[in-house]
C-alpha positions, 0 to 999 in steps of 0.5 A, spaced: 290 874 740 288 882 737 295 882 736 296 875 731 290 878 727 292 885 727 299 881 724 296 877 719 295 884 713 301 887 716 296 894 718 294 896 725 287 894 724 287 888 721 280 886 722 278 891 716 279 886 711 274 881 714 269 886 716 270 889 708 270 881 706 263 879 711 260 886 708 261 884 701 258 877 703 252 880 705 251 884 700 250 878 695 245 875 700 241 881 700 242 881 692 239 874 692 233 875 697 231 881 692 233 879 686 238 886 685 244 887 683 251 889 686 256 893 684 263 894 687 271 895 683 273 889 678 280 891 676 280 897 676 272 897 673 265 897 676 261 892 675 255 889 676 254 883 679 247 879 679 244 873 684 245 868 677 253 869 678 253 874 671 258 880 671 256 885 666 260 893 666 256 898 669 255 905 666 253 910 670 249 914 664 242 914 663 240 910 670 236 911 675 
């Protein structure tokens, strides 16, 4: 069974890509339940996602 999942990405630890997938998705849980944002790479830019499903840009400059 290891095997067939390490397969399935082609990487010898296959089980990465859905434990990057499950952190991801429980980051936008925590962001809901605390009313804040999540910023992660879209293309090539960071960008920030809020609980209501908006994507704004996110600059670094002039944030705490």
């Amino acid at each position: 069974m290891l095997k067939q999942q390490n397969n399935e990405s082609g990487r010898k630890y296959g089980w990465v890509d859905q434990w990057a997938k499950m952190t991801g998705e429980r980051a936008k849980i925590d962001a809901k339940v605390n009313n804040t944002y999540i910023i992660y790479d879209k293309n090539g830019v960071l960008v920030k996602e809020y609980p209501n499903g908006e994507i704004i840009p996110f600059h670094n400059a002039g944030e705490s």
